[in-house]
C-alpha positions in Angstrom: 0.0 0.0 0.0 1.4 3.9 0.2 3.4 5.4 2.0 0.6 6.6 4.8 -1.3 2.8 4.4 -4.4 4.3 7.0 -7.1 3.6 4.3 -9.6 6.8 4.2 -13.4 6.3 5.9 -16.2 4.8 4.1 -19.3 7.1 4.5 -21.6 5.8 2.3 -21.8 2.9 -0.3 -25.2 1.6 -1.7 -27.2 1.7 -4.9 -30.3 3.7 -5.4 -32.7 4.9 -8.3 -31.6 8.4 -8.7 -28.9 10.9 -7.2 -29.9 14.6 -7.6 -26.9 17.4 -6.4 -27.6 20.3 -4.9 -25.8 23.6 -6.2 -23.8 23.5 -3.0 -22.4 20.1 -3.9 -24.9 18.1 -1.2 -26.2 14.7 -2.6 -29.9 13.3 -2.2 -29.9 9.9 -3.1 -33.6 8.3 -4.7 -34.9 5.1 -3.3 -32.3 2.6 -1.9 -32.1 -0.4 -3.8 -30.9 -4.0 -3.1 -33.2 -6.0 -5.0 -34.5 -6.5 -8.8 -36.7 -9.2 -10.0 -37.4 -10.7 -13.0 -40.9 -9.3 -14.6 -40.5 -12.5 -17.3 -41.6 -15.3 -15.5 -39.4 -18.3 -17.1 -41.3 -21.0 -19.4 -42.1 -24.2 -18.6 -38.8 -26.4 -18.4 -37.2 -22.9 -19.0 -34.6 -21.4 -16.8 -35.0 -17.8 -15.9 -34.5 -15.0 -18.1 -31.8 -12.5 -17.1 -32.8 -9.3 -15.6 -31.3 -5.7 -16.2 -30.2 -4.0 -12.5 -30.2 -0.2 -13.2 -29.9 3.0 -11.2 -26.6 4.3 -9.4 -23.8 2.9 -7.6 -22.7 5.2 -4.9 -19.4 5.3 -2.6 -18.2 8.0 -0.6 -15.3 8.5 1.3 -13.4 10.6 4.1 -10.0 11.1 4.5 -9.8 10.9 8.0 -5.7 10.5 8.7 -5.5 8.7 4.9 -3.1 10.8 3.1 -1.8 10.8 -0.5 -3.1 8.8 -3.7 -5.6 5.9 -3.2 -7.2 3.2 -5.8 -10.7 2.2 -4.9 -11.5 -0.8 -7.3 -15.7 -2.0 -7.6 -15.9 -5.4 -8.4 -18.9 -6.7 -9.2 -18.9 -10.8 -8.4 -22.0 -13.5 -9.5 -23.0 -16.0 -7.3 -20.2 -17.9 -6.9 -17.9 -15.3 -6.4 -16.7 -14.8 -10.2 -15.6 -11.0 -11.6 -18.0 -10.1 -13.9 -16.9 -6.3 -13.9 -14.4 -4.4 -12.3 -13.3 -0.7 -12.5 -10.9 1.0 -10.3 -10.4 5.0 -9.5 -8.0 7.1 -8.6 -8.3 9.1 -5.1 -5.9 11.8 -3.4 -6.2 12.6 0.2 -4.8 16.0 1.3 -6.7 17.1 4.3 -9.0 15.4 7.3 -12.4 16.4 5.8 -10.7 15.9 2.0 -13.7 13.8 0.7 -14.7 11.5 -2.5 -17.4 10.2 -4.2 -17.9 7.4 -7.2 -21.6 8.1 -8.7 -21.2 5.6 -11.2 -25.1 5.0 -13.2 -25.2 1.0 -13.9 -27.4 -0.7 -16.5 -26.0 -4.5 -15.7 -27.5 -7.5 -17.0 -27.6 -10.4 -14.4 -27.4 -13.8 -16.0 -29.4 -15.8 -13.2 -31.3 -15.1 -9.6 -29.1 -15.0 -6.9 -26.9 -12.6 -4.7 -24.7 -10.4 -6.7 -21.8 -8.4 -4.6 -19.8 -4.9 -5.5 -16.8 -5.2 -3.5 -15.3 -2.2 -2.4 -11.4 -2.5 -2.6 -9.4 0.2 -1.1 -5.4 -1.1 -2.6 -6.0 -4.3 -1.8 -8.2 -4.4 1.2 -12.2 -4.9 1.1 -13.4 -2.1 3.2 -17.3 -3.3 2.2 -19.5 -5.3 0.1 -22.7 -3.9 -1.3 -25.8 -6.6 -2.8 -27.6 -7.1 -5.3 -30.2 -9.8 -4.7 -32.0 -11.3 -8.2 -35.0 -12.3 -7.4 -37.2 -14.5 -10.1 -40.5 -13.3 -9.4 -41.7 -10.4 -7.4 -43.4 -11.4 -4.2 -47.1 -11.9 -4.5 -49.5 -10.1 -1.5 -51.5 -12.0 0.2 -55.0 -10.3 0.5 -55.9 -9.1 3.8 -58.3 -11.2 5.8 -61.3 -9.5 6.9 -61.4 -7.9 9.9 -63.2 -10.7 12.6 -66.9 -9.8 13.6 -67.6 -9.5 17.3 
């Protein structure tokens, strides 16, 4: 790792629908999201049809006592733990309150149901994991029984 190896803070890592920005620089993210499912139910004898998770993917961090150039690399695993993507950015920290954000917007087609992980690599260390959980079919709701007489 550098020189200084104290990783910066992680403040904020998640994906959401939308991220508006303020004119002072202040984010407002839209609708955390961890889940997508399929609207295709799969034919009979059929396995599921892939699913497109869109919105943004959104890490922050603070310097704290990090000083000096940092990589952050997003990895984005299947399943079984295989790289599907990967992208990797370069962050300087000068001061304390010296802060960064990665507001990538995501369109990523996910192959089969199951949990889906963006690591968050700062050098070489995972400093989080954020999910993405593809779900076949969205959740029916159960009608509500009626309320009982008496």
């Amino acid at each position: 790792m550098e020189a200084n190896d104290t990783l910066p803070h992680l403040c904020a890592a998640f994906i959401c629908e939308k991220v508006l920005e303020g004119k002072d620089g202040t984010l407002s993210a839209i609708r955390l999201i961890d889940q997508f499912f399929s609207r295709t139910p799969p034919a009979p004898g059929q396995e599921q049809p892939p699913v497109v998770a869109q919105g943004f993917l959104v890490v922050g961090f603070k310097a704290g006592d990090a000083r000096g150039p940092r990589k952050v690399t997003l990895e984005l695993k299947d399943p079984e733990g295989k790289v599907l993507h990967q992208f990797a950015v370069d962050m300087v920290f000068a001061e304390p309150e010296t802060g960064h954000n990665i507001i990538a917007q995501i369109a990523i087609q996910l192959p089969k149901p199951g949990i889906y992980w963006f690591d968050v690599l700062v050098g070489a260390v995972r400093v989080t994991r954020i999910p993405i959980h593809f779900k076949a079919t969205r959740p029916v709701e159960e009608p509500s029984p009626p309320p009982a007489a008496g």
